[in-house]
VOGU-3710 file (C-alpha; in Angstrom, 3 decimals, decimal comma):
1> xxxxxxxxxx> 0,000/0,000/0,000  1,131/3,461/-0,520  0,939/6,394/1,789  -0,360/9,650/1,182  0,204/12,297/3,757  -4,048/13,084/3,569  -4,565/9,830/4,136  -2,651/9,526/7,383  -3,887/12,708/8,861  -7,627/12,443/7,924
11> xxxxxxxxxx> -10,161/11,800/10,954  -10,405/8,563/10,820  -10,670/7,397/14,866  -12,868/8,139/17,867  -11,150/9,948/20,389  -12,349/7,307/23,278  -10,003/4,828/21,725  -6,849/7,373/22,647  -8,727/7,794/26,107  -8,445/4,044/26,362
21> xxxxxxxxxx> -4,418/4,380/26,246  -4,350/6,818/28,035  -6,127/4,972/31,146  -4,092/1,828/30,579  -1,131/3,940/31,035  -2,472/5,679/33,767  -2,566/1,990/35,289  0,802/1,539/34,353  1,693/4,820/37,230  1,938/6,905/34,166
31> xxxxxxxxxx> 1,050/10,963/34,715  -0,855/13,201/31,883  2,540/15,134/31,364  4,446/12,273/31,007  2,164/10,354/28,708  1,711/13,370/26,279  5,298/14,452/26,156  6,467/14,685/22,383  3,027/13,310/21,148  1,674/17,168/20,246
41> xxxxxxxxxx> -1,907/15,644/21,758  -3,815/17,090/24,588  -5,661/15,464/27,067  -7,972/18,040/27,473  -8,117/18,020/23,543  -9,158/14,074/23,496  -11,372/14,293/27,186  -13,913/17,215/25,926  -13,720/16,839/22,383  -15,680/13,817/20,582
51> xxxxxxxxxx> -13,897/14,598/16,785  -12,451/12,056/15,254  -8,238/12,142/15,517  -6,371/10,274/11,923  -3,698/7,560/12,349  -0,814/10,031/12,278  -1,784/11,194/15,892  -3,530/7,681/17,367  0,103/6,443/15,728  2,008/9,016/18,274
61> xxxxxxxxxx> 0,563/8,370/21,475  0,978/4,419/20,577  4,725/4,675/19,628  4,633/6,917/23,511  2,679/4,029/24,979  5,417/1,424/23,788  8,168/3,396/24,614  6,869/4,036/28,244  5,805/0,877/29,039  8,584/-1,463/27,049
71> xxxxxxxxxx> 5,287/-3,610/26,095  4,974/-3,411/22,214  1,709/-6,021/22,737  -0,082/-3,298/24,587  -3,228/-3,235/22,538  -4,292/-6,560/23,948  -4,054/-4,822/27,335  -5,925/-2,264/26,474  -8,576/-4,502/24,444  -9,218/-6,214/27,856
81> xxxxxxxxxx> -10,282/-2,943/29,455  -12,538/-1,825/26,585  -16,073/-2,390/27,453  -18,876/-2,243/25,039  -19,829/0,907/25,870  -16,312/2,258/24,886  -18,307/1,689/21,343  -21,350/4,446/21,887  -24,339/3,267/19,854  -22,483/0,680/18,102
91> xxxxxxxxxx> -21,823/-1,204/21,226  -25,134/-0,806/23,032  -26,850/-2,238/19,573  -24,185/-4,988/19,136  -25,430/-6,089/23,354  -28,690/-5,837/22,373  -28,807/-8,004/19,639  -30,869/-11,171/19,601  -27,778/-13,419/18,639  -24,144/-13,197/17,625
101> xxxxxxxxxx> -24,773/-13,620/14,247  -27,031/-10,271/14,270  -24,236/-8,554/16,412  -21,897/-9,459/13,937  -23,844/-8,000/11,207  -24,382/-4,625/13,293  -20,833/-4,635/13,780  -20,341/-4,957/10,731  -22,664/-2,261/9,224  -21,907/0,568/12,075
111> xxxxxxxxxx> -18,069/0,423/12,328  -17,595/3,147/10,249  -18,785/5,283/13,392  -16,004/4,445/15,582  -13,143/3,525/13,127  -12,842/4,792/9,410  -9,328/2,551/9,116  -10,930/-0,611/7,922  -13,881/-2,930/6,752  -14,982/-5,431/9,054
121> xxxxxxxxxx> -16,448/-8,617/7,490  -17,495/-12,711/8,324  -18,139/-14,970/5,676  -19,307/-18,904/6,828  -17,118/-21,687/4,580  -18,217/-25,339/5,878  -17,896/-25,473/9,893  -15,984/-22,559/10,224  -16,904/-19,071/10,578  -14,051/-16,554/9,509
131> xxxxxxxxxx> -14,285/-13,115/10,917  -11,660/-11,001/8,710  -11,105/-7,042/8,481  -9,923/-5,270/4,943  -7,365/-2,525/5,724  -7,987/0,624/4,014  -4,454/2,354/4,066  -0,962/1,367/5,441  -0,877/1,277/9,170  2,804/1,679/9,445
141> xxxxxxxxxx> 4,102/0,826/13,160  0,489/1,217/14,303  -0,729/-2,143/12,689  0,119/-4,194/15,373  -1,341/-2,681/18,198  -4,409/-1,613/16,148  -5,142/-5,266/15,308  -4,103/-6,598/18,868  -6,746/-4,089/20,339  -9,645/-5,187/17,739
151> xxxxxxxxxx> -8,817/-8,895/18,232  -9,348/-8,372/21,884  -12,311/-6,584/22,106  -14,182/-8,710/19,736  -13,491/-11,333/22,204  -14,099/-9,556/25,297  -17,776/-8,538/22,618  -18,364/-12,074/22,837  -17,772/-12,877/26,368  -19,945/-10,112/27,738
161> xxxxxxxxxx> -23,236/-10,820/25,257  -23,118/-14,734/25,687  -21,618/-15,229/29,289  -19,299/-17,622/27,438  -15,912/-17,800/25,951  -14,948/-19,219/22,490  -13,805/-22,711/21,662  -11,871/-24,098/19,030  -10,457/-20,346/18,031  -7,674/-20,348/15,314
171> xxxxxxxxxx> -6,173/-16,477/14,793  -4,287/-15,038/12,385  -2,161/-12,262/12,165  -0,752/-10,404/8,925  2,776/-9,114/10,416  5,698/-11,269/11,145  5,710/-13,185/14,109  7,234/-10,418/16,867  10,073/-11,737/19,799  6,958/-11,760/22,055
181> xxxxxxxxxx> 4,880/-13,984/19,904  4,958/-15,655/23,174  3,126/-13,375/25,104  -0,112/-13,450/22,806  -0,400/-17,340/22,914  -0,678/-16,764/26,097  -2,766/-13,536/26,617  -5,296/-14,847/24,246  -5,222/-18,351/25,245  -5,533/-19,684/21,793
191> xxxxxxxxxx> -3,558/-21,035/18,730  -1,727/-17,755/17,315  0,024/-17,624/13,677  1,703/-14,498/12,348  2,657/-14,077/8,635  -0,668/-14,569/7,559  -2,062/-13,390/3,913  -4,753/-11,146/5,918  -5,781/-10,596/9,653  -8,319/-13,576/9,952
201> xxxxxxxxxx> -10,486/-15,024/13,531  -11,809/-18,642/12,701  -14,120/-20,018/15,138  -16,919/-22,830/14,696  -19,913/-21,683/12,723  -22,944/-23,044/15,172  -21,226/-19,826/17,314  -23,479/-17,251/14,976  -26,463/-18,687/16,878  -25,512/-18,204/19,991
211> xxxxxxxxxx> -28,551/-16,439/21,660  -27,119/-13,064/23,562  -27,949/-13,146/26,781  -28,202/-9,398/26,963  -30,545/-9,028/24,379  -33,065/-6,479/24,463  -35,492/-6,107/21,045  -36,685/-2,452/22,131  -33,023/-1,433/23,194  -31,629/-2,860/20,261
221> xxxxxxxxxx> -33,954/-0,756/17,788  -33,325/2,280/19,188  -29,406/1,795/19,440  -29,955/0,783/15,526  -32,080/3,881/14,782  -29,345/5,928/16,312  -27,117/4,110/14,315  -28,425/4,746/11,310  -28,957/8,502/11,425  -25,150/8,786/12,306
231> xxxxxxxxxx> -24,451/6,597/9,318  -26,341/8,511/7,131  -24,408/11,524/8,036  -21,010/10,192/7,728  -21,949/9,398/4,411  -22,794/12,792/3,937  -19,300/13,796/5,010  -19,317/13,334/8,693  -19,703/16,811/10,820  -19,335/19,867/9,263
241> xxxxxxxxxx> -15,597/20,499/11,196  -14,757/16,582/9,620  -15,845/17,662/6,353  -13,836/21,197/6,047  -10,693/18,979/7,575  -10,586/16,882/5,043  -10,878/19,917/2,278  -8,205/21,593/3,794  -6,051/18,604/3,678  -6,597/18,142/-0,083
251> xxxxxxxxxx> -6,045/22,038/-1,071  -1,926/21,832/-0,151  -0,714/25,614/-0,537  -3,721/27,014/-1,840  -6,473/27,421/1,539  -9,504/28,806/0,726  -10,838/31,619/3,174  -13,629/31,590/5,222  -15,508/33,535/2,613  -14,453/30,968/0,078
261> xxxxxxxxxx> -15,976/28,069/2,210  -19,076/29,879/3,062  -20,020/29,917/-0,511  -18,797/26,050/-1,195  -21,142/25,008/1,323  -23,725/27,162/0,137  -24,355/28,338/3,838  -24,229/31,879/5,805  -21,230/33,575/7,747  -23,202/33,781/10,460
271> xxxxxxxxxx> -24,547/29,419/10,517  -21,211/28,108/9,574  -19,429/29,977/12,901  -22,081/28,928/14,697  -22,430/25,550/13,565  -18,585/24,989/14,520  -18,831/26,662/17,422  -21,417/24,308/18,665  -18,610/21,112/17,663  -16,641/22,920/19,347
281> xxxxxxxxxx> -14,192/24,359/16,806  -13,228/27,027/14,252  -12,408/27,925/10,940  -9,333/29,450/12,300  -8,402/26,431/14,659  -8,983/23,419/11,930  -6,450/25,858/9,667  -4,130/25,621/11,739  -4,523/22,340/13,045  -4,309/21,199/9,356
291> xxxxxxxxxx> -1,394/23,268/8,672  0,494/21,951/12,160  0,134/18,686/11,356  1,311/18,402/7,416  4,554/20,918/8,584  5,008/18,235/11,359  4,840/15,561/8,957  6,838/17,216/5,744  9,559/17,910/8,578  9,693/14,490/9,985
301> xxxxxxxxxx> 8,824/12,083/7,395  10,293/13,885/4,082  13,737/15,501/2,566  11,965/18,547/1,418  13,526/22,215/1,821  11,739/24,334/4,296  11,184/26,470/1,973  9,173/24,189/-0,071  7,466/22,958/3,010  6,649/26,448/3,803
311> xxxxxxxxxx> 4,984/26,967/0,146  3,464/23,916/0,196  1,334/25,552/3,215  0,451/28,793/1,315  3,428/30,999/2,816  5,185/32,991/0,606  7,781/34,304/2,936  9,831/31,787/5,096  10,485/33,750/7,796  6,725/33,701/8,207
321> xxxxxxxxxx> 6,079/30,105/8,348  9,080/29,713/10,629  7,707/32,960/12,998  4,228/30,847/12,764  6,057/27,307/13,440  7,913/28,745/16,603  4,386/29,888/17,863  2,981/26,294/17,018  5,970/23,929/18,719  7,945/26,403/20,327
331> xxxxxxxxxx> 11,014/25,726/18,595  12,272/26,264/14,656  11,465/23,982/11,521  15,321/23,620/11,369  15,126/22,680/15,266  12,446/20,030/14,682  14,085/18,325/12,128  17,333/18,049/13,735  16,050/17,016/16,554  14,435/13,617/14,486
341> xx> 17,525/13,426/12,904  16,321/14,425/9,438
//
């Protein structure tokens, strides 16, 4: 798979799933300063703010996590700590559901609201029942602890809507097998292979008709109602500060203004400040936030000059952008590279 810098830094994640981390760290004796240090995240940022964050910055605090804690398998830790509320609507519906086979399918259909990353899926071939995900973009050195932390809480999913644990569970992971390979045979308690063609679950089929013994018909249609009016606007474009994110990530040097965006959107002044306002944003603040992150990432992760960096961003003058960087990191684009050894 390739990588394209829009890709990486599109919303694409709920912020609970950082919040997650973060508490499993906080477990681990870990303070707020210490966990954020040299992630450019906030908790305050991820605690009172429900937008989405993209794999560049979920990839961040996981590479912190790892670092802190010398456990590059923490995603199954924090997998076992994820409830199914951690999921919103998703989860309440997916507890609700009549059997696993119908939680499966609502899984399925509603991921999309929690994780934009990749397409959940279970097909039924002879006695088996293979629950698979297709991954939508490179995951880089977040792969492993993003799969760890799905495998996990689609077992934990199980557990808590049947009061039982699976049998006869094969899994399979797509990375090579790590030094700890180890330590997920026995986390998981089940036959582990690594090297796989695709992350794959294999379990007996009679499993999809499992009743859920927290099943709840008039619970379970209003979860799905809910469900389905989020959908529908994500397939709009998601919220209205999602939406102008992911313009701004695709103009590259050439922003439009506020004026320019009112008339896109074919809305007031006046309704599109308010409108962010109530998501708790604004124009100015996702311009910048855009324009942070991609000269963060040119800095870091290419060889370009800074003064192509600093064009690519819609600054004509240098000593402008690097005025404007200071203010952003408090240190120089010249700084921040040599500090990553670019």
């Amino acid at each position: 798979m390739s990588v394209r810098v829009s890709d990486r830094l599109r919303p694409a994640i709920h912020p609970t799933y950082a919040r997650l981390l973060c508490a499993r760290l906080r477990q681990e004796g870990f303070d707020t300063t210490t966990i954020f240090r040299g992630t450019r995240l906030r908790w305050e940022q991820l605690q009172l703010d429900n937008r989405f964050i993209s794999l560049e910055q979920m990839t961040r605090l996981i590479r912190r996590a790892i670092r802190l804690t010398e456990k590059p398998w923490i995603g199954l830790e924090v997998g076992e700590i994820t409830m199914a509320s951690a999921h919103g609507p998703v989860g309440y519906a997916a507890v609700a559901a009549p059997d696993v086979r119908q939680m499966l399918e609502t899984v399925n259909r509603f991921s999309p609201l929690r994780l934009q990353l990749m397409e959940y899926f279970f097909t039924e071939t002879g006695d088996d029942c293979v629950l698979g995900a297709r991954e939508f973009q490179d995951f880089g050195d977040a792969r492993e602890y993003i799969l760890g932390t799905n495998l996990v809480t689609f077992f934990r999913l199980i557990e808590a809507t049947t009061a039982q644990s699976l049998q006869h569970v094969r899994v399979y992971f797509p990375f090579p097998e790590p030094q700890w390979a180890e330590v997920y045979r026995e986390k998981l308690g089940y036959p582990v292979s690594f090297d796989a063609p695709s992350y794959q679950v294999r379990f007996p089929r009679q499993v999809l008709d499992l009743p859920c013994v927290t099943a709840d018909p008039g619970a379970y249609r209003t979860a799905w109602r809910e469900c389905e009016n989020q959908l529908r606007q994500l397939e709009r474009g998601g919220a209205l500060s999602q939406r102008i994110r992911n313009h701004l990530l695709d103009c590259e040097g050439a922003y439009p203004t506020l004026e320019d965006m009112v008339e896109q959107l074919a809305m007031s002044r006046r309704t599109l400040i308010r409108k962010l306002r109530e998501e708790g944003t604004s124009w100015q603040e996702l311009l910048d936030d855009v324009r942070k992150e991609l000269a963060a990432w040119y800095l870091l992760n290419t060889d370009l000059p800074i003064e192509r960096v600093a064009e690519s961003l819609g600054y004509e003058d240098t000593s402008n952008f690097s005025r404007t960087f200071r203010r952003w990191f408090g240190q120089t684009p010249r700084q921040m590279r040599a500090v990553s050894g670019g």
